[in-house]
C-alpha positions in Angstrom: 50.7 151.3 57.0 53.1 150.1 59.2 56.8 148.6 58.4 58.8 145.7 59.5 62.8 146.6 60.2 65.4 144.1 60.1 68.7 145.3 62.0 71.4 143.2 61.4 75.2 143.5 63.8 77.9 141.3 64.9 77.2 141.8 68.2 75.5 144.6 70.8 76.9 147.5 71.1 76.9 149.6 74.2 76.6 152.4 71.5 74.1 151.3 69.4 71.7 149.4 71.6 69.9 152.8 72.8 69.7 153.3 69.1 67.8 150.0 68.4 65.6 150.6 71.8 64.7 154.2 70.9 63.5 152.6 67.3 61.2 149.7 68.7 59.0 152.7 70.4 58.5 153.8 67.2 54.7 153.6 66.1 54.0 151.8 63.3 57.3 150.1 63.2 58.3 146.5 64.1 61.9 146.2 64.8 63.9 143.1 65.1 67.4 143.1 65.6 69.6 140.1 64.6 73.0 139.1 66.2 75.6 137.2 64.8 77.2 136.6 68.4 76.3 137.0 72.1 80.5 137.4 72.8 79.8 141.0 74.6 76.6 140.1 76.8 78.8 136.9 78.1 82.1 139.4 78.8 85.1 139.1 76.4 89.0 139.7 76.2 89.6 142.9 74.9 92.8 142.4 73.0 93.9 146.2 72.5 92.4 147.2 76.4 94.5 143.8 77.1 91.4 143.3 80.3 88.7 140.8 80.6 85.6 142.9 80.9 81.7 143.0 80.5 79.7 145.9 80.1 77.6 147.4 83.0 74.4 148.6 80.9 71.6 146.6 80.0 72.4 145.4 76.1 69.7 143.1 75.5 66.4 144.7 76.9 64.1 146.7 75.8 63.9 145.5 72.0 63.3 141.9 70.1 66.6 140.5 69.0 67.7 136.6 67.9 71.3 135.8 68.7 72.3 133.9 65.3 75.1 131.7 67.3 75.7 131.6 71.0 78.6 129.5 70.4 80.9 129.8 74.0 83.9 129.3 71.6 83.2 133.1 69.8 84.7 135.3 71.8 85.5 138.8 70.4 84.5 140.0 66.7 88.0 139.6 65.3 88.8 137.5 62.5 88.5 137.4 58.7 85.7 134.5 59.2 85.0 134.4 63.1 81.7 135.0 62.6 78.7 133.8 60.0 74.9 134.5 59.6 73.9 131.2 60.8 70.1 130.9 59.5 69.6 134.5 58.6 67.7 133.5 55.3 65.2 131.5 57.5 65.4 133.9 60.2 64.2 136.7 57.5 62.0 134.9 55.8 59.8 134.2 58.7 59.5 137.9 59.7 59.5 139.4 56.4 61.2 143.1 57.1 60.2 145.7 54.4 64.0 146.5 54.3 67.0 145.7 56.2 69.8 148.1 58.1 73.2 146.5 57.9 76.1 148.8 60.2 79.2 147.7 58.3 80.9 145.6 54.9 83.9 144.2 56.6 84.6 141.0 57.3 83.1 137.9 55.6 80.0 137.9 57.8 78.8 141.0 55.7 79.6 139.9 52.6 77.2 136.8 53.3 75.0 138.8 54.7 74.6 140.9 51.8 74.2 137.8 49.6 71.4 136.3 51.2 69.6 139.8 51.3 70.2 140.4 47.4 68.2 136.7 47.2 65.6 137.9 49.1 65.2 140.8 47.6 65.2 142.9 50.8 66.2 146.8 50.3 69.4 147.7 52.3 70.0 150.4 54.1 73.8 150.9 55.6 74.8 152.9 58.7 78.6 152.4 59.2 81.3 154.3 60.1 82.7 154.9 56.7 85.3 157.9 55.8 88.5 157.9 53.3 90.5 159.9 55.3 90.8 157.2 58.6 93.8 155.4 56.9 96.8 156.1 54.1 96.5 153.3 51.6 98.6 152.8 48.5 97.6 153.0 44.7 96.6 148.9 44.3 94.3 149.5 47.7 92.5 152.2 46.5 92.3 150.5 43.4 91.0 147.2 44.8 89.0 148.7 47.8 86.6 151.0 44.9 86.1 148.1 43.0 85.0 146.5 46.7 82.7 149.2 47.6 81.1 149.5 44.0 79.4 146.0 44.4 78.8 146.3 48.0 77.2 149.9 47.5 75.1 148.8 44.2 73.2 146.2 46.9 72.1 149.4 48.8 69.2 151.3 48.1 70.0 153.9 51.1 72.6 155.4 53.0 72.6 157.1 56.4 75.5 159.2 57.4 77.1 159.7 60.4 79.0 163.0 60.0 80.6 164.4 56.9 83.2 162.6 56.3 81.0 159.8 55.5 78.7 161.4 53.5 81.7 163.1 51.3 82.1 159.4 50.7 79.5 157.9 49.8 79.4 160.8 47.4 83.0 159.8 46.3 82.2 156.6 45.6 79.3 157.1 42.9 76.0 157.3 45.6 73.9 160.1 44.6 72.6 162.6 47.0 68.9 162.0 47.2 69.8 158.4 48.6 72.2 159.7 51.3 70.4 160.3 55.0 71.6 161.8 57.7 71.4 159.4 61.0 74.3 161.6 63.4 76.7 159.2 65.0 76.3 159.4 69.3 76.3 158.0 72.6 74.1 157.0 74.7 72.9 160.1 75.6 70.4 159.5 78.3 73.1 157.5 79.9 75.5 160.5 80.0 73.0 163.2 81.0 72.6 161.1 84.5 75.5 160.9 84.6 75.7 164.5 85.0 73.1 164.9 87.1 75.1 162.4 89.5 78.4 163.5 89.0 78.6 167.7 88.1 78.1 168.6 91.8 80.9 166.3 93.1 83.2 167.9 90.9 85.4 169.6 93.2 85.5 166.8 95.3 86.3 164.6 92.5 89.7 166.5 91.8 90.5 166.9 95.2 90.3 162.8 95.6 92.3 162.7 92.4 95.0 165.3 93.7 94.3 168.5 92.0 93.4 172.2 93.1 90.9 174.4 91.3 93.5 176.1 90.2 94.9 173.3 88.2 93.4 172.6 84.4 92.9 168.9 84.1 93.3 167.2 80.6 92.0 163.8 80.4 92.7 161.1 77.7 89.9 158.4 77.6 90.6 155.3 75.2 92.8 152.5 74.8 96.3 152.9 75.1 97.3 151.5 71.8 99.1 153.6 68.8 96.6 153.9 67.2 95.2 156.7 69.6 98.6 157.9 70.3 98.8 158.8 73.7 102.8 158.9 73.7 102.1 162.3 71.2 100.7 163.4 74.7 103.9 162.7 76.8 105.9 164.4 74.0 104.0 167.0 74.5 104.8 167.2 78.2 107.9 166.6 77.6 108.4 169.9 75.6 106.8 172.4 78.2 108.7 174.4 80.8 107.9 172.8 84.2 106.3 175.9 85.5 103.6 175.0 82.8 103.4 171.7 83.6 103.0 172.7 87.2 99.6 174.5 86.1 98.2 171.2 84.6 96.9 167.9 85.9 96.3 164.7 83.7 93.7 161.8 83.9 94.1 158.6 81.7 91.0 156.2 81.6 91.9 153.3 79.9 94.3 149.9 79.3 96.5 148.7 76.4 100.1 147.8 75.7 101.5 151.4 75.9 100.4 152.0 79.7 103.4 151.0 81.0 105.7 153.4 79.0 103.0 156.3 78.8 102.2 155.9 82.6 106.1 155.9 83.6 106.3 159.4 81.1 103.9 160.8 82.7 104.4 160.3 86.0 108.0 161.6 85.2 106.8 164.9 84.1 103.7 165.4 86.1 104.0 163.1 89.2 101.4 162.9 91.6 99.1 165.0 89.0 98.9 162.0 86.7 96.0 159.6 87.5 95.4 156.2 85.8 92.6 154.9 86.6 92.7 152.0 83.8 90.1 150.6 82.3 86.4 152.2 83.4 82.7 150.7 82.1 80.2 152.7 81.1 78.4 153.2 84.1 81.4 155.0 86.0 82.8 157.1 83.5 81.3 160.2 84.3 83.4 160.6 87.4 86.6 161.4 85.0 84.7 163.7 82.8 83.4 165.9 85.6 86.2 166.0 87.3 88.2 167.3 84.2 88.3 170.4 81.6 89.3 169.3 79.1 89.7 166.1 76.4 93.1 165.2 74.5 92.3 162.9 71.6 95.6 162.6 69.7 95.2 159.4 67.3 97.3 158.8 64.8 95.3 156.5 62.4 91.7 154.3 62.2 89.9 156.8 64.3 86.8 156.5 62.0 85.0 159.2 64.8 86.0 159.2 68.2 82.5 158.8 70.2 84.7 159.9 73.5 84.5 163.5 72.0 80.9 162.6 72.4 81.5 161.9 75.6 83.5 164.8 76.5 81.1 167.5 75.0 77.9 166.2 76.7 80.1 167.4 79.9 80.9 170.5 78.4 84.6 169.8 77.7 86.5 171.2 74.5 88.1 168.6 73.1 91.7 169.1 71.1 92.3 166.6 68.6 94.6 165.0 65.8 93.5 165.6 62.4 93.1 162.2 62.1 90.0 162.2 64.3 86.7 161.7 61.9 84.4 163.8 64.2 86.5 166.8 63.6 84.7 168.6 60.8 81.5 168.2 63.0 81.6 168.8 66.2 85.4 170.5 66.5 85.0 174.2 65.9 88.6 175.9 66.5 88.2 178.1 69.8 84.5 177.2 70.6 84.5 173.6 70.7 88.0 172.8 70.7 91.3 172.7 68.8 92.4 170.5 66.2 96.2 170.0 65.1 98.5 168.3 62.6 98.6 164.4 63.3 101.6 163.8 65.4 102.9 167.2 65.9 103.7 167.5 69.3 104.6 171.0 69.6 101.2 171.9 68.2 99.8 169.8 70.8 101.6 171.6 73.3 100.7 174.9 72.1 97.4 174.5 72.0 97.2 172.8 75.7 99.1 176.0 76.9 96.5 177.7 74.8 93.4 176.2 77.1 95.4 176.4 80.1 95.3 180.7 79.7 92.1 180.5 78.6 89.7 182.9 81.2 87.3 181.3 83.1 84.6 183.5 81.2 85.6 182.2 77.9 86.1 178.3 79.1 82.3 178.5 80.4 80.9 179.6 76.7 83.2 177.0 75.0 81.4 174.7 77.5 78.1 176.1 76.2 79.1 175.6 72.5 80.5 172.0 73.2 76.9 171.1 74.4 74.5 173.2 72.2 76.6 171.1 69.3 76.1 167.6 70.9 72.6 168.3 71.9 72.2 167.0 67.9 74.6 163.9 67.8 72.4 162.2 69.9 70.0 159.1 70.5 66.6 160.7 69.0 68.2 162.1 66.6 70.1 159.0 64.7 66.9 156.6 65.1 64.9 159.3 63.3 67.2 159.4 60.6 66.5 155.4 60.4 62.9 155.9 60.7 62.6 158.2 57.7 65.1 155.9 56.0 62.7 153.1 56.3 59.3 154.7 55.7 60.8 156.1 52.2 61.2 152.2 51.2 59.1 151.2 48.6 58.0 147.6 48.0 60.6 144.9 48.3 63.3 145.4 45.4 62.6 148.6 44.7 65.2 151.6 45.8 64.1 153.6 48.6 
């Protein structure tokens, strides 16, 4: 017998849409996806890339969806109540899903959310990017944030993790293993693997247009240029190495924010001509940087749930260093095959371990390559909407647990 699926997000996602595509081919499943806001199909402000932009893939086609508000006045995600379920209940009554995926619990939109659900009596099942090791919170957060995540988790009858951060918590916060799945966070994958195809052969003339030899090792630092990812970690790094190092290196920076302007001038200090900003790059270019480098610097220094540019990166078959900060390090960072991870903030690590990749014989940079994509090959598309699909097929009748 086949099963309705209700997928329920505050906007599309460049990241999730293939997701919600790969799910409506499913036999015997009807999928509709509902929106509370049409803010990225329209083009937004970007507040941390500080750019007006609009994605260049297709987020709309290719799956039934309902915008929930189309209001012109909406025009990012941010805000405590920015965004509501405008006529969900009547929405969900007239399709009548056998349960319902919700991708996050923060802000007020998914606390209504989960209200109207609980009075329709519609099993939830909750993909998000959830981990207790993002962010340092004091004694009367923890303490309040529990409490939270008790009620919101007692309205779910089934969890899907990402990675294994956030299946350690969903196990720390009282959700027993037989209702944990396992739906691997990723990128569009099909996306990236043209990409390839496009872009792999160019790749010496890519660095020659950007101003490096083949004898130089290329780091690149994708994301946006906000504390948060800590790019100035980076230029302390630099800053630390002997300029006959630094002479062996080249840098590229994809990406906007407040801290360009000091982290460019750095750079471009200790690196000169060998540090390329290309700012901000959609989606449908950014294979260009990744072939043309060898390696990915992800140094954040707090929130970085995951870090779907390691994604990214390892697809292309580039180690990746990063902070320990960086969620998808447990699953896809394995020290000298995938990558290197180091203490958040340390810049001499940092620098030690660039040095490291920099020495690193071309023999044994082509098998980390190998690792990097023999581990993504499992992070990907297929992979996370079959981990929905068994999700939803275990769901019994409406208000039982799956």
């Amino acid at each position: 017998m086949g099963k309705r699926l209700a997928i329920i997000a505050t906007h599309p996602v460049q990241y999730q849409v293939p997701i919600w595509r790969a799910l409506a081919g499913v036999e015997g499943l009807d999928v509709h996806v509902y929106y509370a806001s049409d803010f990225s199909v329209r083009g937004y402000m970007d507040q941390e890339f500080g750019v007006a932009f609009k994605w260049d893939v297709p987020l709309t086609e290719g799956y039934a969806h309902t915008f929930l508000s189309t209001d012109q006045r909406v025009r990012n995600s941010g805000g405590f109540f920015s965004l509501r379920p405008e006529g969900l209940h009547r929405h969900l009554s007239e399709f009548k899903p056998d349960c319902v995926l919700i991708t996050a619990y923060f802000p007020f939109f998914w606390w209504e959310t989960i209200l109207v659900l609980k009075r329709l009596k519609i099993p939830i099942l909750i993909r998000a990017e959830t981990t207790d090791v993002a962010l340092r919170r004091g004694f009367l957060k923890r303490v309040f944030r529990n409490a939270f995540l008790e009620l919101v988790y007692g309205s779910c009858s089934k969890f899907l993790a990402i990675g294994r951060y956030a299946r350690e918590h969903y196990l720390a916060h009282g959700v027993t293993d037989g209702r944990i799945g396992w739906s691997p966070y990723c990128v569009d994958t099909a996306l990236f693997q043209e990409q390839i195809r496009l872009y792999a052969r160019q790749r010496n003339a890519l660095r020659q247009s950007m101003g490096f030899s083949s004898s130089h090792t290329v780091f690149l630092f994708s994301g946006k240029l906000i504390d948060k990812k800590g790019p100035m970690t980076i230029a302390r790094a630099l800053q630390a190495m002997q300029k006959s190092d630094r002479d062996k290196m080249g840098l590229i920076v994809v990406g906007d924010g407040v801290l360009r302007p000091e982290f460019e001038a750095a750079c471009r200090e200790l690196l000169g001509a060998r540090s390329v900003f290309v700012g901000f790059v959609n989606q449908s270019c950014l294979g260009e940087n990744y072939a043309a480098a060898d390696c990915l610097l992800l140094p954040s220094n707090f929130g970085e749930t995951w870090g779907l540019v390691v994604n990214e990166a390892m697809q292309f078959g580039l180690p990746a260093i990063v902070s320990d900060r960086v969620g998808c390090h447990p699953d896809l960072v394995r020290e000298g095959e995938t990558g290197y991870v180091f203490p958040v903030g340390d810049a001499e690590r940092l620098k030690a371990l660039m040095l490291r990749f920099i020495e690193t014989d071309p023999a044994r940079r082509e098998a980390m390559a190998a690792h990097c994509r023999a581990t993504i090959s499992s992070y990907s598309v297929a992979e996370a909407a079959e981990g929905i699909r068994k999700a939803v097929f275990s769901c019994n009748q409406k208000g039982d647990p799956c």
